[in-house]
TIVOZA-119527 format. One record per residue (C-alpha): residue in three letters; x, y, z. Coordinates in steps of 0.1 Angstrom, whole numbers, padded with zeros to 4 digits, always signed. Each point is the difference from the previous one (the first is absolute). Last residue first. Layout:
<pts>
ALAXYZ
...
</pts>
This chain:
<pts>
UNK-1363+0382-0119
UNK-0009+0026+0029
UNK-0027-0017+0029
UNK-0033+0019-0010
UNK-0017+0035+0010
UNK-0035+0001-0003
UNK-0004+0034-0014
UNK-0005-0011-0041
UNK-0030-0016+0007
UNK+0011-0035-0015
UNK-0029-0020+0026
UNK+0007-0018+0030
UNK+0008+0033+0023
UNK-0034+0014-0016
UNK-0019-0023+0011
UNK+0012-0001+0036
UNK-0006+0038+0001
UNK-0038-0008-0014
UNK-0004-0024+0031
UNK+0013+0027+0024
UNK-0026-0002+0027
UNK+0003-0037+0006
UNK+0035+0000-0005
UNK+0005+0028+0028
UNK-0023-0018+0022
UNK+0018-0030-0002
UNK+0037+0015+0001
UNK-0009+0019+0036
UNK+0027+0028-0002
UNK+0015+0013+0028
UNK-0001+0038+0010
UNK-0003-0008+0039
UNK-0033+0013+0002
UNK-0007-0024-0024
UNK-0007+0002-0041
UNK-0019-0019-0027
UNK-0033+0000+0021
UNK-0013+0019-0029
UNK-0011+0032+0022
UNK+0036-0001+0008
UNK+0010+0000-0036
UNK+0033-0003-0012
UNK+0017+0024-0020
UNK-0011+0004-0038
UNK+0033-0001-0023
UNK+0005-0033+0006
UNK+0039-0019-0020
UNK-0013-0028-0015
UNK+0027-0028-0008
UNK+0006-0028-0015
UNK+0022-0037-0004
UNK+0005-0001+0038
UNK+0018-0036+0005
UNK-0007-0016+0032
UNK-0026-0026-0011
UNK+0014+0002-0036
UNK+0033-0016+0009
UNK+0030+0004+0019
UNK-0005+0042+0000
UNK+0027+0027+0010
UNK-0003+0007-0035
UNK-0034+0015-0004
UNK+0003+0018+0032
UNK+0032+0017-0015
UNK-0013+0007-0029
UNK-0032+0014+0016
UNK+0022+0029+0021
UNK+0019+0007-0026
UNK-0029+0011-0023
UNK-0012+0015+0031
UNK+0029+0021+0006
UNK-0001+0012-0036
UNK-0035+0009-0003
UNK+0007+0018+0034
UNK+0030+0021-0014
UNK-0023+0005-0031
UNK-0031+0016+0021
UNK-0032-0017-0013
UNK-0004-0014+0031
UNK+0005+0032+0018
UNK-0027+0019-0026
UNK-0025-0027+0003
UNK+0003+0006+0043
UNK-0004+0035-0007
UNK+0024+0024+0010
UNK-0005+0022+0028
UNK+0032+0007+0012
UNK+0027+0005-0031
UNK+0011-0029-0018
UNK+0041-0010-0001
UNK-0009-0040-0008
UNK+0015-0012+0028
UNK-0016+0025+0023
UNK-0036-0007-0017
UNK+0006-0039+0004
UNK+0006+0005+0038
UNK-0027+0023+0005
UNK-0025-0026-0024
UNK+0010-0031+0021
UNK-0008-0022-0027
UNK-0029-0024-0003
UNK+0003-0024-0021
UNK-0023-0029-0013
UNK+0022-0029-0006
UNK+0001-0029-0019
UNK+0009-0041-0001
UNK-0011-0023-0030
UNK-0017-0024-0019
UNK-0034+0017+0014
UNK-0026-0021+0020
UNK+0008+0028+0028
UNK+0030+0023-0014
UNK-0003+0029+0026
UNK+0028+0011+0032
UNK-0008+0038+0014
UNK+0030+0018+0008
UNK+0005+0025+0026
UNK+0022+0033+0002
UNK+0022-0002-0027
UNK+0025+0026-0006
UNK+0022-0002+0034
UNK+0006-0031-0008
UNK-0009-0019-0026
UNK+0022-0037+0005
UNK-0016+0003+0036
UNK-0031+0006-0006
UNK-0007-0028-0032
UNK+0023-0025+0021
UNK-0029+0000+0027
UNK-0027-0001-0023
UNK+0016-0032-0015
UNK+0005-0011+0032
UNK-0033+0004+0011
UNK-0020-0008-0030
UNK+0010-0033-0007
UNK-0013-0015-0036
UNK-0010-0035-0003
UNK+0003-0018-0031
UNK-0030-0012-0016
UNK+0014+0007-0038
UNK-0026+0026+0003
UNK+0014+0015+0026
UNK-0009-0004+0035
UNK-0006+0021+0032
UNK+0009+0015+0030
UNK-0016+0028+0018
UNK-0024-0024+0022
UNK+0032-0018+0017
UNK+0009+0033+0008
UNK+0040-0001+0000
UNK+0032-0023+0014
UNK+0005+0021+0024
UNK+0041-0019+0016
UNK-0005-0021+0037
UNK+0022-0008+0026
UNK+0037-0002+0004
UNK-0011-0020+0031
UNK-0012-0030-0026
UNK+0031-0005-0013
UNK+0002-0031-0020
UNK-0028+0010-0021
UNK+0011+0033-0004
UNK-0012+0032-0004
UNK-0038-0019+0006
UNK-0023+0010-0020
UNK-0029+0025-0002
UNK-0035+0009-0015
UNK-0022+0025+0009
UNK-0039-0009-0002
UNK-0009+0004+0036
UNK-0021-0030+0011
UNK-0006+0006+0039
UNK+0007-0035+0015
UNK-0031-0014+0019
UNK+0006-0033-0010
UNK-0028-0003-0025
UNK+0020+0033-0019
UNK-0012+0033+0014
UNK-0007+0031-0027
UNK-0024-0014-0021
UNK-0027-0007+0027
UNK+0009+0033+0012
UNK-0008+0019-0034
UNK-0033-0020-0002
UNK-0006+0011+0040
UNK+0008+0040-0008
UNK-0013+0020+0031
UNK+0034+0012+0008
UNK+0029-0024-0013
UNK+0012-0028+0026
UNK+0023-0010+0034
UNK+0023+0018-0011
UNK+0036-0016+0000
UNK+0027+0010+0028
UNK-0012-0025+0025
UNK+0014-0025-0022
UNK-0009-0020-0034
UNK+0010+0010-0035
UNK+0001-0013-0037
UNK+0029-0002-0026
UNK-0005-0007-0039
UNK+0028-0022-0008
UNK+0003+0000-0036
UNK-0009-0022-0036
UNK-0034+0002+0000
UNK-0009+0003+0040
UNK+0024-0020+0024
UNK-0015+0008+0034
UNK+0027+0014+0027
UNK-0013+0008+0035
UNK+0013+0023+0022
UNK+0000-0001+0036
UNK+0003+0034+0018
UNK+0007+0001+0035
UNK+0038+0016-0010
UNK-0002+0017-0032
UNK+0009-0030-0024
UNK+0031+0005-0018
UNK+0020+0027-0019
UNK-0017+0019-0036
UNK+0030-0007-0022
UNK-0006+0010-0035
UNK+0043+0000-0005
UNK+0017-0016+0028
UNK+0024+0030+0015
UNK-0018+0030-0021
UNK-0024+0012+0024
UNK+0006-0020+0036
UNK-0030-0026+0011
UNK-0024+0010+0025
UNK-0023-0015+0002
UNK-0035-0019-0008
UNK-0038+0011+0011
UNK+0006+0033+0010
UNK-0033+0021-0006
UNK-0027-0002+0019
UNK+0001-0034-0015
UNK-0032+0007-0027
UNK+0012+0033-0008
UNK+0029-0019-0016
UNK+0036-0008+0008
UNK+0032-0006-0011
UNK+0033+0006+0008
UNK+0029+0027-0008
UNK+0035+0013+0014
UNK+0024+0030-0007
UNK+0026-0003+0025
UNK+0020+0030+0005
UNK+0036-0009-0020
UNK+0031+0013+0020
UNK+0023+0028+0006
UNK-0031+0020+0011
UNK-0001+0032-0026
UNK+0016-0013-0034
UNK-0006-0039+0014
UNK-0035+0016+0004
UNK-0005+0010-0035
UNK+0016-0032-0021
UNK-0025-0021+0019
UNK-0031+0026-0012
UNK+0014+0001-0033
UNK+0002-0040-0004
UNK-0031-0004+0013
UNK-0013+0025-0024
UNK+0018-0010-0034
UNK-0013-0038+0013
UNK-0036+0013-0006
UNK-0020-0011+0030
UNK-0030-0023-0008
UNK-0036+0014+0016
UNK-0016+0009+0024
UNK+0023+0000+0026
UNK+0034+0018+0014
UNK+0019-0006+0034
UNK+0026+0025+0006
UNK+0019-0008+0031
UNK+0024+0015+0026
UNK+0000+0040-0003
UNK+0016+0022+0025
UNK+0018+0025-0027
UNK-0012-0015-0028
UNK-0026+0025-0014
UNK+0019+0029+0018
UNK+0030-0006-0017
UNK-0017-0009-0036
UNK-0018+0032+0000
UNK+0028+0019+0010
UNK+0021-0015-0028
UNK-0027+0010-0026
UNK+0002-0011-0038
UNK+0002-0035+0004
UNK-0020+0003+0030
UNK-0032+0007-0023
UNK+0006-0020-0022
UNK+0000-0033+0025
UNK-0033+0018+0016
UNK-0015-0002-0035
UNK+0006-0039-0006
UNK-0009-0005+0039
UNK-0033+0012-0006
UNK-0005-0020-0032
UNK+0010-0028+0020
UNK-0028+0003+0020
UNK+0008+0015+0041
UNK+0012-0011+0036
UNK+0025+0021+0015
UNK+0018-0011+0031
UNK+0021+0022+0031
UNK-0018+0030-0020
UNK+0024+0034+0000
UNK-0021+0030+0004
UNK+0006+0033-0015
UNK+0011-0009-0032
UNK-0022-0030-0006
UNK-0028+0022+0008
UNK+0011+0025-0031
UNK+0002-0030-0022
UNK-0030-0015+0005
UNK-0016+0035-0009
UNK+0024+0007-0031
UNK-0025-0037-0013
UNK-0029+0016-0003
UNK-0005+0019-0032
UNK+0027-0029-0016
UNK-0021-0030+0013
UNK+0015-0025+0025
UNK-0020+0018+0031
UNK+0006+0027+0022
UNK-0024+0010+0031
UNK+0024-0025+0026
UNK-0020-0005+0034
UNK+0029-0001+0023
UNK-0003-0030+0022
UNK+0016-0006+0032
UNK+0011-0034+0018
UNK-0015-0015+0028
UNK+0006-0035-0011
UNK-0034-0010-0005
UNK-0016+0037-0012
UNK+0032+0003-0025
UNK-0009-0037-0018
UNK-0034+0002-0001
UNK+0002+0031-0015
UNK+0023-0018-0023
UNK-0020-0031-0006
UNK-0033+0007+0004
UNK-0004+0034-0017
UNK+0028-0001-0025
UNK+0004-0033-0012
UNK-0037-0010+0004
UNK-0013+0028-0019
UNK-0026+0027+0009
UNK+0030+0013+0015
UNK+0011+0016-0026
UNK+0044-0003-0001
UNK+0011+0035+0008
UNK+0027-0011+0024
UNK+0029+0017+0018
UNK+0007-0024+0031
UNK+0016-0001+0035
UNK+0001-0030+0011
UNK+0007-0011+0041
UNK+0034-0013+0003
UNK+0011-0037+0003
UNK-0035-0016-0006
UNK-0003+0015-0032
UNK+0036-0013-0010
UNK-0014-0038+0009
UNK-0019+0001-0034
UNK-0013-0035+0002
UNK-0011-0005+0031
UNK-0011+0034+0006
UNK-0019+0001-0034
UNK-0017-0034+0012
UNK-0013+0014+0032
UNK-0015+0031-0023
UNK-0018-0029-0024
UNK-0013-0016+0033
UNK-0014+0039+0013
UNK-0014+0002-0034
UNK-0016-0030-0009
UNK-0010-0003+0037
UNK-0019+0032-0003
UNK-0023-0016-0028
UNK+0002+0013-0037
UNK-0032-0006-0020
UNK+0014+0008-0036
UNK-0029+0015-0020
UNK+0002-0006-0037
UNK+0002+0023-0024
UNK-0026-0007-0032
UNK+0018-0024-0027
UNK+0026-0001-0024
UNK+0028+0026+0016
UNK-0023-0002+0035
UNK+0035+0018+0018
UNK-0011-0017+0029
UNK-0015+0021+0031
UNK+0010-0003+0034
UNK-0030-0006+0030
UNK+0015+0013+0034
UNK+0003-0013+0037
UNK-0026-0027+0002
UNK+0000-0018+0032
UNK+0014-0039-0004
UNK+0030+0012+0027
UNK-0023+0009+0022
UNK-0010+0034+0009
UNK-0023+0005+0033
UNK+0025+0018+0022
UNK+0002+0027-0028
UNK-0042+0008-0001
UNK+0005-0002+0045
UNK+0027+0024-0005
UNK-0020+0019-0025
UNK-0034+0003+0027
UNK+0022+0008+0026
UNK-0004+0035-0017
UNK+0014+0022-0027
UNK-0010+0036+0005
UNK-0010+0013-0042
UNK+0022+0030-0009
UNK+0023-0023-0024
UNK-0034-0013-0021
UNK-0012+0038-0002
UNK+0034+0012-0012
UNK-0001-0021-0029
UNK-0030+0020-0011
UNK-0036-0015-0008
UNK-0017+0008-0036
UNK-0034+0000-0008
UNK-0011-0001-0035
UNK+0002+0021-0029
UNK+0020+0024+0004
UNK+0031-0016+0012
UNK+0022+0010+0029
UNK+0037+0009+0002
UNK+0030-0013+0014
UNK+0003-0034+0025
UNK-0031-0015-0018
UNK-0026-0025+0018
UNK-0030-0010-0018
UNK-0027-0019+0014
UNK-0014-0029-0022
UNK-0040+0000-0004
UNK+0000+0018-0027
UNK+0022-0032-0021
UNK+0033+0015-0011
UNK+0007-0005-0040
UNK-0007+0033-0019
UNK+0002+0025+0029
UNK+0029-0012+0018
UNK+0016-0004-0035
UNK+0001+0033-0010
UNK+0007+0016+0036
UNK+0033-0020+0000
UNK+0021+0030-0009
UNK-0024+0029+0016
UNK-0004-0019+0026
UNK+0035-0007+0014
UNK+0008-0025+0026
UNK-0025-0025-0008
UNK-0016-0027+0025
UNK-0030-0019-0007
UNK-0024-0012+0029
UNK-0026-0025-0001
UNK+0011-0022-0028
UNK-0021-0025-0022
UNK+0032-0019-0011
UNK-0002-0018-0031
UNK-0025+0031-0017
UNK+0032+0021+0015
UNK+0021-0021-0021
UNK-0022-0001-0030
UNK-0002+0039-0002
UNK+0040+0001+0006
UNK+0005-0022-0028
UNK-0027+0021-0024
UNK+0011+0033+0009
UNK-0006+0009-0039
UNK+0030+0025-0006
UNK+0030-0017+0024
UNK+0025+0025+0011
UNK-0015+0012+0035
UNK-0020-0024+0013
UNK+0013-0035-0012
UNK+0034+0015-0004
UNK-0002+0002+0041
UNK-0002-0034+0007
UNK-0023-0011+0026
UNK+0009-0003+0035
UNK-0024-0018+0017
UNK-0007-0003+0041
UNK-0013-0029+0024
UNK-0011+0014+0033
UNK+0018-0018+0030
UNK+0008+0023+0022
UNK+0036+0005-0008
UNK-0003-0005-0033
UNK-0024+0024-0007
UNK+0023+0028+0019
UNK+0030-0010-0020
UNK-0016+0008-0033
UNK-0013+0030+0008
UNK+0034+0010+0013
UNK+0017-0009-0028
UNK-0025+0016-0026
UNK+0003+0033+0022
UNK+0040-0003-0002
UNK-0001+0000-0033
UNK-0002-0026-0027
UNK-0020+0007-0033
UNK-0036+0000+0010
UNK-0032-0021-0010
UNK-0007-0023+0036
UNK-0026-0018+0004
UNK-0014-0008+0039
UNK-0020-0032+0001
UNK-0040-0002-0003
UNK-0006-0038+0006
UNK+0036-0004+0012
UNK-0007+0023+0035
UNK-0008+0036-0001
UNK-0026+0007+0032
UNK+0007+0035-0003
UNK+0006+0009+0033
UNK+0025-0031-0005
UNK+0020+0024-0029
UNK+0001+0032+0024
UNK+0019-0023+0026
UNK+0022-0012-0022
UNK+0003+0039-0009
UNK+0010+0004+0035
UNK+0021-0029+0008
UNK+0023+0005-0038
UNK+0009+0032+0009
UNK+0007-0004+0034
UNK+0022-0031-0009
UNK+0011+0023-0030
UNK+0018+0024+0020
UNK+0017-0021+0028
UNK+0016-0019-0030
UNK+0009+0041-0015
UNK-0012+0014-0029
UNK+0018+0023-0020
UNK-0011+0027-0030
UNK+0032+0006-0017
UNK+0014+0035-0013
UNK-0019+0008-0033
UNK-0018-0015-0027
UNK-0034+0010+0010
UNK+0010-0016+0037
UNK+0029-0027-0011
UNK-0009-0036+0016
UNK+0012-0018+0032
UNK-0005-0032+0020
UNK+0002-0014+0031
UNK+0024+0025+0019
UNK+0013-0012+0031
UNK-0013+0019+0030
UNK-0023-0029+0013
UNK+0034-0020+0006
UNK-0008-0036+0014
UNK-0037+0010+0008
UNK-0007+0008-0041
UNK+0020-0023-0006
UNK-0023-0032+0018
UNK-0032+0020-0012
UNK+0009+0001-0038
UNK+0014-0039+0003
UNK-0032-0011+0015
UNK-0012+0019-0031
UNK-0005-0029-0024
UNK-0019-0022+0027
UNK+0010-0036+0011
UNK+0033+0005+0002
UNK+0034-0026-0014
UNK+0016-0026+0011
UNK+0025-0016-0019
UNK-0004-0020-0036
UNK+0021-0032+0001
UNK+0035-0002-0017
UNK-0001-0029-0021
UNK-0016+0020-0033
UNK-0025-0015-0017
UNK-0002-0024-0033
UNK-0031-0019-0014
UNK+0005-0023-0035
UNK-0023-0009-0026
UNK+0010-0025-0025
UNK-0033-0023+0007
UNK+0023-0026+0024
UNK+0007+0031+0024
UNK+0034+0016+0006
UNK+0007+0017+0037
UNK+0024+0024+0003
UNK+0014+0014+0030
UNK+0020+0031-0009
UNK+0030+0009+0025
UNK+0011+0040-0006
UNK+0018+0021-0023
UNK-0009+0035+0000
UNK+0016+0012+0029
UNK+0000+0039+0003
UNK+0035+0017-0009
UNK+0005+0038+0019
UNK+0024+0012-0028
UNK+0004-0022-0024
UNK+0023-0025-0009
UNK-0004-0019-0032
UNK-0003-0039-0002
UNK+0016-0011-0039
</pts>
């Protein structure tokens, strides 16, 4: 049954599909794609002379009143250390990289490459300051031969500037200096006179111009480096406006912490303020207990018109506001959509977050979801409503064909449009796999139509063609949904699930818990070990529950869980088992944890077994 919500986007649309003689089908949207800019910060300039005295973006100074920067601002801004980056003759053969959290520094850096046409990184900042070996960030810069590399701190990324940065590479921090080599001040990029020279750098930029290179997770392999073109973002913003008509309405105003080293957060919802002249403020909280009272104080003070996050975030936020009617006033009080991605959202969540807003708005806030991949810049299909037509990821982005190849058993879908990239940095055998003879980028998901008959319902995730796999009896196991049924049937206590049982007679799972969760249930003080939690009899008992369940909501031994491991070692960055995002990859984590998938097949008396 259709749901009303609160400012309602249109998520069903005409799909023309066309079905080949081989099985494979393409589908796009009717509606055409619009017009969109040639250059990313078109948009920057055109605000910045529509109402100079807006502000851009925001962050808290040393965790304090908020630091703000204005359109007008960060034109200036982003002209003079443009200018500083030409003086150094910086171009794609010695890009900009980028090591920081996000601040406004990082933004404006960022911004000022664009804008005359240098192509920056931003690297993943586990990859300096948690991993041990620096061995991703080492290959990356290996990838990349840069010429200038950005910190804001270097005292925190000091370590890995001086293990991994070529000598010839000038280092620019915003605090501090290292000892030993020489170091450039933020300040000295701002102070530089920008000339004709950058207008002339900006008037050159086509939409085929490098703006940024995007690193893959590399779960199973080395990252690779996503060439992303200025017409995959300005297309990808024209699409958002199409698509999301509430941005168009009122400029956004977002609270986001989302690293911008990824695709969602640093093309998409930068993207998404700078094109519709909305503000940012630079969220320093996080979905982790030590960080999380952060996002919470922001959300206090200011009230987002959307919020983008993981589900995990939105699984603490929905606690949160549980226990705080101020909290869940200010949150809604001019909010029109929550889009989450990812991974699956837990029902309990949805559910929470429609239950919330009717408490504050008199009606649901739409909680809507898509897909999309570094690759697309992001949005590649969408939206489609949480909840209303269960897996739904919507239709065909508008200008986006998709192409669906049958592959053993599924649909695996591949993209064409201005929004894919045009290829991986310096990696010809990765791009020869990565196109299809018809020029199709080859992604590896899998989806289906929602139904048949319907084709403007759209399309339902159907998994990683690459995750699934067969028993012994040679019957094919689908990760996705069973993954997908595994969070939602263990929430709040499970935090990801890794599916096993290849050439096995049947299904497992490796566990990981959401050790805070777990600890609460099972009354443990802070600082509990993740062996103590699980050894906890409150969480013996939920899990017990937990696998009986999933064992019984099976039709057959495909989708029947008959054991389970619950991890007492978190996963491993430095393993390619994580994301920034805190998703797991299930191929790296099976590869690493062959002992662990021993053990869940063997009579070890903690693998914990459907009751009798």
């Amino acid at each position: 049954m259709s749901m009303t919500y609160r400012y309602p986007i249109e998520t069903v649309k005409p799909v023309d599909l066309e079905a080949r003689a081989d099985g494979t089908m393409l589908a796009r949207l009717r509606e055409p794609l619009g017009d969109y800019p040639r250059r990313f910060t078109e948009s920057l300039l055109r605000h910045a002379q529509a109402h100079p005295e807006r502000v851009l973006a925001a962050r808290r100074e040393d965790g304090g009143d908020w630091r703000r920067i204005t359109y007008g601002e960060m034109v200036e801004r982003a002209r003079r250390v443009g200018q500083a980056l030409l003086d150094r003759g910086l171009d794609a053969e010695r890009p900009v990289v980028i090591l920081s959290e996000n601040d406004l520094e990082h933004l404006t850096l960022a911004l000022a490459a664009m804008h005359v046409g240098v192509p920056y990184a931003p690297i993943s900042t586990a990859y300096s300051l948690v991993s041990k070996d620096y061995g991703k960030l080492r290959g990356i810069i290996e990838l990349l031969t840069p010429g200038l590399v950005f910190a804001s701190d270097a005292a925190r990324y000091g370590g890995a500037i001086e293990a991994v940065m070529p000598a010839d590479a000038e280092i620019v921090c915003t605090r501090g200096a290292l000892d030993a080599r020489a170091t450039t001040g933020f300040e000295a990029l701002l102070a530089t006179e920008a000339t004709a020279v950058v207008d002339a750098a900006f008037d050159s930029i086509d939409g085929d111009r490098i703006a940024k290179f995007l690193f893959t997770s590399g779960s199973t392999k080395a990252p690779k480096g996503v060439i992303t073109t200025h017409r995959m973002m300005t297309s990808n913003q024209q699409v958002l406006r199409q698509t999301l008509s509430c941005i168009t309405e009122e400029p956004p105003v977002l609270v986001d912490w989302l690293p911008w080293n990824h695709v969602f957060g640093g093309s998409h919802n930068v993207g998404l303020v700078i094109t519709n002249g909305g503000t940012i403020y630079i969220d320093d909280g996080k979905p982790v207990p030590a960080l999380f009272p952060e996002t919470l104080r922001n959300l206090r003070e200011i009230s987002p018109t959307i919020y983008f996050n993981v589900p995990r975030g939105f699984e603490d936020l929905v606690h949160a506001m549980e226990a705080d009617d101020a909290l869940r006033e200010s949150f809604f009080a001019r909010v029109k959509m929550f889009f989450s991605a990812g991974a699956g959202m837990p029902n309990s969540v949805a559910d929470g977050l429609y239950r919330l807003g009717e408490m504050s708005c008199g009606t649901r806030v739409g909680l809507y979801s898509g897909l999309g991949m570094t690759e697309t810049a992001p949005f590649a299909l969408g939206p489609s409503i949480v909840g209303e037509l269960p897996g739904a990821i919507g239709c065909p982005a508008p200008g986006m064909t998709i192409k669906l190849v049958p592959n053993g058993g599924k649909l695996e879908v591949r993209y064409q449009g201005p929004g894919v990239m045009p290829g991986y940095w310096r990696a010809p055998q990765a791009n020869a796999e990565a196109f299809d003879d018809e020029g199709y980028f080859v992604s590896g998901d899998a989806i289906r139509l929602v139904d048949p008959e319907r084709p403007e319902l759209g399309f339902a995730f159907d998994g990683r063609v690459a995750e699934d796999f067969k028993l012994l009896t040679g019957t094919w196991v689908s990760v996705g949904p069973l993954r997908t049924r595994a969070l939602a049937e263990g929430s709040p206590y499970v935090q990801d699930v890794v599916v096993a049982g290849h050439d096995r007679d049947s299904v497992g799972l490796l566990v990981f818990p959401n050790y805070e969760a777990c600890a609460r249930l099972g009354g443990l003080p802070a600082g509990a070990t993740p062996a103590q939690v699980v050894a906890a009899p409150a969480v013996s008992e939920f899990f017990q529950g937990f696998v009986n369940r999933m064992h019984a909501a099976g039709t057959g031994a495909s989708s029947r869980i008959a054991c389970a491991l619950l991890m007492t070692e978190p996963a491993a960055i430095d393993r390619g088992e994580v994301t920034d995002k805190g998703s797991l990859n299930q191929r790296a984590v099976l590869g690493n944890r062959q002992a662990s998938v021993e053990r869940l097949y063997s009579d070890a008396d903690d693998v914990v077994r459907p009751a009798a």
